[in-house]
N, C-alpha and C positions, 0 to 999 in steps of 0.2 A: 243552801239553807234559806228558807223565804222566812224575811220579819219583816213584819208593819209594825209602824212606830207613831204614837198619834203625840198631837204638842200643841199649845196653845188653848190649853184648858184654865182655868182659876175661877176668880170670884169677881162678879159682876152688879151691878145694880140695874133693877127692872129698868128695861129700855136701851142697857148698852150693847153693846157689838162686841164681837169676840169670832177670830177665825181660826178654828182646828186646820193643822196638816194634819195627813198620812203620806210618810214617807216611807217607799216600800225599797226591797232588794229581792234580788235572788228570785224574781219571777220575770219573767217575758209583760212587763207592765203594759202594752202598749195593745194586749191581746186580752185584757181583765178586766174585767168590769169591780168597781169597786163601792162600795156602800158604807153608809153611816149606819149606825144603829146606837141604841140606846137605852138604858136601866136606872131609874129612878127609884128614889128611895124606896122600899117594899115592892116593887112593882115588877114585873118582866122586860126581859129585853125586847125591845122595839126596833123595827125600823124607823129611818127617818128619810135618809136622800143616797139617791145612787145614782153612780154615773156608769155606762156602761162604752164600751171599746171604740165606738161609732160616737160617743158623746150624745148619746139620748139620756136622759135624765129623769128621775122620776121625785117623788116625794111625797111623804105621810102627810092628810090635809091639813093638821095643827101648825105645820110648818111653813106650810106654804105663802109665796107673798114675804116672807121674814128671812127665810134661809137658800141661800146659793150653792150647790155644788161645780166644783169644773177642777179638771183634769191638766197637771202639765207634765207630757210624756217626757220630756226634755231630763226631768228634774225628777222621773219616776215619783211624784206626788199629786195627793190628791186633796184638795181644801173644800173645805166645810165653810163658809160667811155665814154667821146669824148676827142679826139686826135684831132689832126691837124685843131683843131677850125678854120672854117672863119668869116668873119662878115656877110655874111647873117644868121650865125647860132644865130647869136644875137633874143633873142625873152623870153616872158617866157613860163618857162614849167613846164609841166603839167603832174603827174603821175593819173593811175584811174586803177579801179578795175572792173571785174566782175566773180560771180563763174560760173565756166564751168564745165555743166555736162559730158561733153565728154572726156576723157581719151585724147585721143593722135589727140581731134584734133589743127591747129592750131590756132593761136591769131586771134581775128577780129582788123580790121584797123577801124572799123566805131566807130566812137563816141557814138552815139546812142547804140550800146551793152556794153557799160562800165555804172556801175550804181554807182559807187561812185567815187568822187574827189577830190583832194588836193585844194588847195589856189593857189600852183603855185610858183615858183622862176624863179628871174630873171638872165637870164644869157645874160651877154653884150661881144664880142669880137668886140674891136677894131685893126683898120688895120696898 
C-alpha cells in the first residue's frame, strides 16, 4: 500500500521559513518523481515544485528564488524549503508521486500524471 505523508506545515509570519517532508512508503521511491502542489483558500490546486528520479527539478515562477526542493532516497523523503514566505503562500499542500520510466527526463506539472497523494498540510503565513 503506497502513502505519502506531508509534515511540517503551521503558522508563520511573512518572511519566515518553514520546511514540508513528504515521507513516502510502499513505492520504489527512488524511480518516482515527486511534486509539491498546492490549494489556497477558494482557489485551485496548483503546482509548485518537483523533483524528478534523475533530481531535475522544476518550479511554478511565484516560487522561484524562495522555495528548494531535493530528494533523500535514503530516507524515501522528499522536502519542500520555503524562505521568505508571503501570505499568498498560505494554502495547503500537497505532496504526490509517480514512477517515471524515463531516466533523465523532467518532472510533469500536470496533476493528472501523479498517481498517488498525501492528505495535505496546512501551511498559513500571515502578514
Amino acid at each position: 500500500q503506497v502513502q505519502l505523508v506531508e509534515s511540517g506545515g503551521g503558522l508563520v509570519q511573512a518572511g519566515g521559513s518553514l520546511r514540508l517532508s513528504c515521507a513516502t512508503s510502499g513505492l520504489t521511491f527512488s524511480s518516482n518523481t515527486v511534486g509539491w502542489f498546492r490549494q489556497g483558500p477558494g482557489k485551485a490546486r496548483e503546482f509548485v515544485a518537483a523533483i524528478s528520479r534523475s533530481r531535475i527539478t522544476d518550479y511554478t515562477d511565484s516560487v522561484k528564488g524562495r522555495f528548494t526542493i531535493s530528494r533523500d532516497n535514503a530516507k524515501n523523503t522528499v522536502y519542500l524549503q520555503m524562505n521568505s514566505l508571503k501570505p499568498e503562500d498560505t494554502a495547503v499542500y500537497y505532496c504526490a508521486a509517480y514512477q517515471d520510466g524515463i531516466i533523465f527526463s523532467g518532472p510533469s506539472r500536470l496533476e493528472r500524471s501523479y498517481d498517488y497523494w498525501g492528505q495535505g498540510t496546512q501551511v498559513t503565513v500571515s502578514s
